[in-house]
NULUMLUM-531037 format. One record per residue (C-alpha): residue in three letters; x, y, z. Coordinates in steps of 0.001 Angstrom, whole numbers, plus 524288, in hexadecimal, padded with zeros to 5 digits. Layout:
residues N
alaXYZ
...
END
This chain:
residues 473
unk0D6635B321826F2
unk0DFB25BD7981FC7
unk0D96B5C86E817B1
unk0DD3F5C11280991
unk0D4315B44980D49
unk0C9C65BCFA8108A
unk0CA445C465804FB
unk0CAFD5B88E7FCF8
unk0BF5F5B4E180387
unk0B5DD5C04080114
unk0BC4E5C3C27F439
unk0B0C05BC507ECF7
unk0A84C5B05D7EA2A
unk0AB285A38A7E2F1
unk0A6995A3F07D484
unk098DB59F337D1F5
unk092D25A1777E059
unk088725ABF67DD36
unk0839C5A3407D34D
unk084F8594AA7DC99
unk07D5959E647E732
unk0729F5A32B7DD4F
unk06DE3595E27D9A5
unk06D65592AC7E749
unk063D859D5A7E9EB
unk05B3759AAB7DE94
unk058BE58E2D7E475
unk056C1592BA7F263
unk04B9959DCE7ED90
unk0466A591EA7E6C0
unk0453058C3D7F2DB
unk03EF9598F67F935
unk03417597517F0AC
unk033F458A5B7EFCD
unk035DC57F827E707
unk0266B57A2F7E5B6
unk025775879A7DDF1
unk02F45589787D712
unk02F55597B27CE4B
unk0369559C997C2C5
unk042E35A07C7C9EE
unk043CD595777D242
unk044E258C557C4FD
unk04CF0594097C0D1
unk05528592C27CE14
unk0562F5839C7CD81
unk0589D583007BED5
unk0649458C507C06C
unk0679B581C37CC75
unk06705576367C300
unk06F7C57D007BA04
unk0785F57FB77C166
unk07A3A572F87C650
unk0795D56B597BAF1
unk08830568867B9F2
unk08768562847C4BE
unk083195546B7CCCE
unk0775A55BD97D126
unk072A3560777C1DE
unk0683C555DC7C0B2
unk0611F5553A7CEAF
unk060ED5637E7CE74
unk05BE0565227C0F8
unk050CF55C217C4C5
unk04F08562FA7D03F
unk04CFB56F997CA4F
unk045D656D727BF9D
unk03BFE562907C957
unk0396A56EAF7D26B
unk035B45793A7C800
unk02D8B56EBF7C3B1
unk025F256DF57CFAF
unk02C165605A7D5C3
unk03574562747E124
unk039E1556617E7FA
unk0447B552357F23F
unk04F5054F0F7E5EC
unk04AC155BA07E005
unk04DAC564137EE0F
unk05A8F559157F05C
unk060E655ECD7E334
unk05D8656C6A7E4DF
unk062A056AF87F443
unk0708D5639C7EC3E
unk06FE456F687E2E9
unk06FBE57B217EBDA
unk079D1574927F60E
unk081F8571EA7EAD0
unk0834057F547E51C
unk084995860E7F3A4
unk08EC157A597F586
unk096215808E7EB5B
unk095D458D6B7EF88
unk099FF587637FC51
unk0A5ED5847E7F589
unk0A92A58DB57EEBD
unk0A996596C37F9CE
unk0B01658EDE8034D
unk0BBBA58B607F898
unk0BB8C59B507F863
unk0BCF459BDF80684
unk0C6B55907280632
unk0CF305980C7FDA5
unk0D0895A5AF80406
unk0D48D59F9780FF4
unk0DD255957C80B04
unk0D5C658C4B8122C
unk0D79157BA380FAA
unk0C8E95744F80E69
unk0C9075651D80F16
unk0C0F5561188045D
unk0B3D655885808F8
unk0B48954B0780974
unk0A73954438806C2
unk0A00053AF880FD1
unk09E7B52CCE80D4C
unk0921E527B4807A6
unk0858252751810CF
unk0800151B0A811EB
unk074FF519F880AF1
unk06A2151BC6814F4
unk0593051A8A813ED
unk051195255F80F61
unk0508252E6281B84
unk0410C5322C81C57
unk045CA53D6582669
unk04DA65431B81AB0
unk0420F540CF81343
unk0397F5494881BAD
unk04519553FE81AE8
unk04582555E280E03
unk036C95545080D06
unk0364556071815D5
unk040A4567E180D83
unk0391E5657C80037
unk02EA656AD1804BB
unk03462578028091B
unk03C63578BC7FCC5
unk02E05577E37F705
unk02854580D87FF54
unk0320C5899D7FE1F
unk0382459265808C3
unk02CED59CEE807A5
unk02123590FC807E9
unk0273358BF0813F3
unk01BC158A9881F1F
unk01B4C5868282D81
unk014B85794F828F0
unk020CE5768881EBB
unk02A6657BEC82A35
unk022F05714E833A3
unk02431567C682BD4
unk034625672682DFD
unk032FA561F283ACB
unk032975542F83765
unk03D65553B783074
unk046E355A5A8392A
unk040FB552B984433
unk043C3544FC83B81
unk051065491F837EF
unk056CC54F26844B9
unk052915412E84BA9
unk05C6753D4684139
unk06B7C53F88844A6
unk070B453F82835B1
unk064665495483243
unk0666C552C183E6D
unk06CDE55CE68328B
unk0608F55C3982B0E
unk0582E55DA983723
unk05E195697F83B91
unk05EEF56F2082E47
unk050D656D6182C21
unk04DE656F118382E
unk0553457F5C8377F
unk04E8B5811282AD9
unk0421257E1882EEC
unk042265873983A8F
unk04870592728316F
unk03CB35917B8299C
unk032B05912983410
unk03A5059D00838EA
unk038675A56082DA3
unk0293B59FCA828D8
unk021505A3EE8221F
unk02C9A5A53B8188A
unk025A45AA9880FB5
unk025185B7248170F
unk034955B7AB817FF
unk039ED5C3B981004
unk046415BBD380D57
unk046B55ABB780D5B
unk054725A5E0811AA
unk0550259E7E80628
unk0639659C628052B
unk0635C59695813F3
unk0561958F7E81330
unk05AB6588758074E
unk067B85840080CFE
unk0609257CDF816C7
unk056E65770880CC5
unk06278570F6803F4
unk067DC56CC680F68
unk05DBE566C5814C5
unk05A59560D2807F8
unk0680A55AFC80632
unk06796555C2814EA
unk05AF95507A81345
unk06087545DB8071D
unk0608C538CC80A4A
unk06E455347380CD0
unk071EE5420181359
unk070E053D2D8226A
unk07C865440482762
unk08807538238290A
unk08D1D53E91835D4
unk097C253C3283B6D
unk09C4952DB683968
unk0A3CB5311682C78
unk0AB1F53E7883061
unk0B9F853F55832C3
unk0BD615400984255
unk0C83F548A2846A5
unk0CDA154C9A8532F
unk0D4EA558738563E
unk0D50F565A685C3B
unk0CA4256E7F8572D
unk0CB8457B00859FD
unk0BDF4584F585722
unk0BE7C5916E850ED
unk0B13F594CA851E4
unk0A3415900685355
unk0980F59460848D5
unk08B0E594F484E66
unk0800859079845B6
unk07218592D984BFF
unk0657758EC8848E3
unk0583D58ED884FC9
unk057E6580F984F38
unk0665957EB484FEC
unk07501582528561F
unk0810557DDF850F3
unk08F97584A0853F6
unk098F957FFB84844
unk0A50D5809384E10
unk0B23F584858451A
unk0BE6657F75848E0
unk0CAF557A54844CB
unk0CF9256BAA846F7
unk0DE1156812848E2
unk0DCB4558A3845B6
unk0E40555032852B0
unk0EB9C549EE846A9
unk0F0205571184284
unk0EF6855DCD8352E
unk0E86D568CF83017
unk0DF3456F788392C
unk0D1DA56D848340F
unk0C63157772832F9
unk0B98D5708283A4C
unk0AD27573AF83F37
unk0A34356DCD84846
unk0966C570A884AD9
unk08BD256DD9857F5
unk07E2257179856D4
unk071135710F85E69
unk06365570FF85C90
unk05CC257E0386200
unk0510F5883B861B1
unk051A8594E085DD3
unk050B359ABD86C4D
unk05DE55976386E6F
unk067AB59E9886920
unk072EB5A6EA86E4B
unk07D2C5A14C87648
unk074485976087B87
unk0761958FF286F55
unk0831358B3C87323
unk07AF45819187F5E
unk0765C57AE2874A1
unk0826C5760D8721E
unk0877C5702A88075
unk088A6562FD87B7B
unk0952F566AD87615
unk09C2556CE688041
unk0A8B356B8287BEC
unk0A7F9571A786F39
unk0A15357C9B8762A
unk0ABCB57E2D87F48
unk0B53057F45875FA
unk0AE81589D786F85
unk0AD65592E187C0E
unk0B99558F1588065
unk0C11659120872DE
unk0C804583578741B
unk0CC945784486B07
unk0C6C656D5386BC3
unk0CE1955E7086AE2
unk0C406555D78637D
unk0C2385480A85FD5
unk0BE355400085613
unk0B33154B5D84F92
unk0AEC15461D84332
unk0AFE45501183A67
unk0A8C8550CD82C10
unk0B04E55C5882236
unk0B2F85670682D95
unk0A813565878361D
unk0AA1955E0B8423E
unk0A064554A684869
unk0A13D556E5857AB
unk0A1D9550FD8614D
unk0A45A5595786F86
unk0A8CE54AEC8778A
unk0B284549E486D03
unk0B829557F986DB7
unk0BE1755DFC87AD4
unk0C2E356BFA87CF7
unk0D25056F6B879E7
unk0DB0457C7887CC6
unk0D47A5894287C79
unk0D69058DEF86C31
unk0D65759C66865EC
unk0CC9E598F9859D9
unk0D4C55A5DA853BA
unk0E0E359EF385516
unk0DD275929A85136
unk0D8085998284649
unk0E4585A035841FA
unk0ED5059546842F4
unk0E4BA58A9E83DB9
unk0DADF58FC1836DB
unk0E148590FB82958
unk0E83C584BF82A17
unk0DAD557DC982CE2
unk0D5625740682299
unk0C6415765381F10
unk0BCF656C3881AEA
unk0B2A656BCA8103C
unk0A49156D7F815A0
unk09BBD5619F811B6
unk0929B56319806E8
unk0888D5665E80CE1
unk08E0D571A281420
unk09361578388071F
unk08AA55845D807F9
unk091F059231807BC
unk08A395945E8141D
unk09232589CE81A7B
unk09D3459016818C0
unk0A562590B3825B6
unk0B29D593DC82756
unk0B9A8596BF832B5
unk0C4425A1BD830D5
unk0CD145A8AC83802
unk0CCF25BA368349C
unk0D45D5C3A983B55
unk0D8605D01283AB4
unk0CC4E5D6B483448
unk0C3655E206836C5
unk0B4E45E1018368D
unk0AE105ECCD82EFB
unk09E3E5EE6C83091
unk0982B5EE058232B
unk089DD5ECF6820D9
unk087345DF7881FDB
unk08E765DCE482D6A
unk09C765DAB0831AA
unk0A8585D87282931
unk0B6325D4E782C01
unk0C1285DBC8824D0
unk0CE2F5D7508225F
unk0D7CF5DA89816DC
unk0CD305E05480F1D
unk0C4265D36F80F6E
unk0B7455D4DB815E5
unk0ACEF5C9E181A3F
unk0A2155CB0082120
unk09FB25C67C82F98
unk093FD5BD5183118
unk090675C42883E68
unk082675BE0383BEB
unk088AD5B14E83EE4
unk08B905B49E84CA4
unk085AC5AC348555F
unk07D4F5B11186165
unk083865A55786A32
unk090745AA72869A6
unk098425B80D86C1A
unk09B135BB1985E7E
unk095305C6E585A68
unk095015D3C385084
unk09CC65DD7885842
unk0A69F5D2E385CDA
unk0A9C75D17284C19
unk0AAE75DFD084AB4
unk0B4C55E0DF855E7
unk0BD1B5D29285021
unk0CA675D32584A71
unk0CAC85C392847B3
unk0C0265B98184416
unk0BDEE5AA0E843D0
unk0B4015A83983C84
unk0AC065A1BA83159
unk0AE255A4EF82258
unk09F0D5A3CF81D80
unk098425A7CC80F80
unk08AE65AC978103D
unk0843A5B53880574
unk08E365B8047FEA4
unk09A595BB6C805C1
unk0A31A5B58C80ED6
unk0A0075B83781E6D
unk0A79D5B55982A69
unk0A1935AED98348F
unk0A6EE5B24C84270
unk0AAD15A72584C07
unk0B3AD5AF2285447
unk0B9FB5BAF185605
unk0C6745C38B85BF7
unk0BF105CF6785E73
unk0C0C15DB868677D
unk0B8365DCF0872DE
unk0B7C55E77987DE6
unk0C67E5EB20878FD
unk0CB815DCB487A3C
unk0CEA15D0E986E48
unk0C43B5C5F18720C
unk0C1E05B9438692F
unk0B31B5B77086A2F
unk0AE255A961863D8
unk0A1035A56386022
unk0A2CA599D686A00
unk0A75B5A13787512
unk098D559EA187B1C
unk097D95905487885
unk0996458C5D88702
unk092F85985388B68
unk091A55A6DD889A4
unk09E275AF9688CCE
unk098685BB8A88AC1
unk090BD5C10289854
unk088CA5CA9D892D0
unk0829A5BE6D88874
unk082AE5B3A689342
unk07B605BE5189D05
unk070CC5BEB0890D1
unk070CE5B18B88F28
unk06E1A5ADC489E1C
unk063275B7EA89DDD
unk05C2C5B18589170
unk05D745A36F895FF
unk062BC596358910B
unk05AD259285886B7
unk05FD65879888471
unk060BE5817589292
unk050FA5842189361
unk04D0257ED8886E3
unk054995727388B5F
unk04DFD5731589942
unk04002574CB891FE
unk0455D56815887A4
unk0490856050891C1
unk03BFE562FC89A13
unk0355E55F4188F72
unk03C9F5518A88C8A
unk03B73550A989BDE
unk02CF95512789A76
unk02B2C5497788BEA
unk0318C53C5B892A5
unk02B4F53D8989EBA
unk01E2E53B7889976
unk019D452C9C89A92
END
């Protein structure tokens, strides 16, 4: 990434996003407080939401919606509209920022193609029970939320993960549930979350619609190729693990490469974290090998939706060893994006992979920065992930970065994947995947053997118990 893109980068922010960001938040403290009492600024928070949607498809619904819940009457449409509104503006600002991106580094986006029509499907009564749940915390309120409202999720996450075209909702739910139980009474908290809580209730809201089972897989595109990663972005939950991996396809019919992604996840608990995480993943060995191993990989047949690939590890087998920096160097720029899908258009979903060399990193007081050409952007070292061998001093000590292009309050933030970095007097590239078939390091696999696998005895103590559960008459 050369000094001018970067510049054009950080230079300054697309017309009209302070305002786009400030209606957002009027409706999120609404939602702190809750909408079953609803005060003078909150009113005035939804009716500057109406108006500024009123040129719009969603004027009406959200004018009713507004002026229903000042009124005292909140119902699912009511929540539905608001949910529309709010994912609507941030979809914008999504835009916005990404065309921004798009244009400092010259880089060509496929435009999104839309899916055909669901069939028209029955009234789902576990999507009923979901966005029962949901009203009533938007009611409540994020500081009203109890331990009986918080119990009460279980029965909808249970319905809808026994459902495969609901398993997004029931996770989602399921994570927001448990971040709220974490942090009850929330009425003590000095500081609510209200941006993130509030992503995951529109979300949630908009999953919940009738019609919005997810379609998977028997529409997509299928492509075979050689996909070669660049990195792998760690996103951790106490309920949840999933590795997105970045990468770049070179279609088997040739053409442009093309700029994917693919993502594995796993269920967890919150005891297991570190590099164990990555044994939650061994039934895709292949992609995990790949990772450690730095190698292509020759795949199949993937479906693949936009730019995120569906996988499949029997359909995918390892290739020639690959330098992620080179690949990155050569390919990268030529490398055709695609559009997110709708409902990923958030500027926190921002992602993209980027190739900087060359810099210096200077300490300021809010963390980390790279230099280069008189452009500076923060480093995200917060987003280093325990499982791998990324870490703080590793970034100060870099020359050269593959990494992810994020926007988070404010400014633009690079995420590192992996870096060329100087250690004990000698060049090393050090990956976030480089422990994905095991720890390298001695000094962290000597730790790890002292603390125990986790994981192995909560499957030992699982499987005791299924042992036990059908042996009884």
């Amino acid at each position: 990434m050369l000094a001018n893109q970067l510049t054009n980068l950080t230079g300054g922010q697309p017309a009209g996003l302070p305002d786009t960001l400030d209606l957002v938040a009027g409706l999120d403290a609404a939602l702190t407080g809750g909408l079953g009492r609803v005060g003078d600024e909150a009113a005035t928070a939804l009716a500057a939401l109406a108006g500024a949607l009123s040129p719009t498809p969603l004027a009406e619904p959200v004018a009713e919606a507004a002026d229903g819940i000042v009124a005292g009457a909140v119902t699912e449409q009511h929540l539905a509209a608001l949910a529309g509104a709010r994912s609507a503006l941030l979809g914008a600002a999504h835009d916005a920022l990404l065309a921004q991106l798009d244009n400092a580094l010259g880089r060509d986006r496929a435009p999104w193609s839309a899916l055909p029509p669901a069939p028209s499907a029955p009234v789902s009564p576990v999507l009923a029970g979901a966005r029962a749940w949901l009203q009533e915390v938007a009611v409540t309120g994020w500081r009203g939320v109890d331990h009986e409202l918080l119990s009460a999720a279980g029965t909808p996450v249970e319905a809808a993960m026994a459902e495969p075209g609901l398993r997004r909702l029931a996770v989602l739910l399921d994570g927001l549930a448990a971040e709220l139980r974490a942090c009850a009474p929330v009425a003590t908290l000095p500081q609510v979350p209200a941006r993130r809580w509030a992503d995951l209730w529109a979300r949630g809201v908009l999953l919940a619609q009738d019609g919005a089972v997810d379609p998977g897989v028997d529409t997509a595109e299928r492509v075979s190729g050689r996909l070669l990663p660049l990195g792998v972005d760690v996103h951790e939950h106490d309920t949840a693990l999933q590795i997105q991996v970045h990468g770049l396809l070179e279609p088997a019919g040739g053409g442009a490469p093309r700029l994917v992604r693919t993502a594995v996840g796993a269920a967890k608990v919150d005891t297991i974290v570190g590099p164990a995480l990555w044994r939650l993943l061994h039934a895709h060995p292949v992609l995990l090998a790949a990772l450690a191993q730095r190698r292509g990989l020759a795949v199949t047949d993937l479906p693949v939706r936009g730019a995120d690939l569906f996988w499949h590890d029997d359909r995918a087998r390892l290739d020639e060893p690959v330098d992620p920096f080179a690949a990155a160097r050569v390919l990268l720029p030529g490398a055709r994006a695609a559009a997110p899908a709708p409902l990923d258009r958030h500027p926190a979903a921002i992602a993209e992979p980027v190739l900087i060399e060359g810099y210096a990193v200077a300490e300021h007081d809010d963390g980390p920065a790279v230099e280069l050409g008189g452009a500076t952007i923060a480093v995200a070292v917060d987003r280093l992930p325990a499982c791998g061998p990324l870490t703080r001093e590793l970034v100060a000590a870099s020359s050269a970065c593959l990494g992810l292009l994020r926007w988070d309050d404010g400014r633009w933030l690079l995420q590192p994947l992996a870096l060329r970095t100087t250690v004990k007097r000698k060049v090393v590239d050090v990956h976030t995947g480089d422990w994905a078939d095991g720890v390298t390091d001695p000094k962290v696999a000597k730790a790890e053997a002292k603390a125990g696998d986790a994981v192995a005895v909560l499957r030992e103590r699982a499987g005791r118990l299924l042992r036990r559960s059908t042996s009884r008459p």
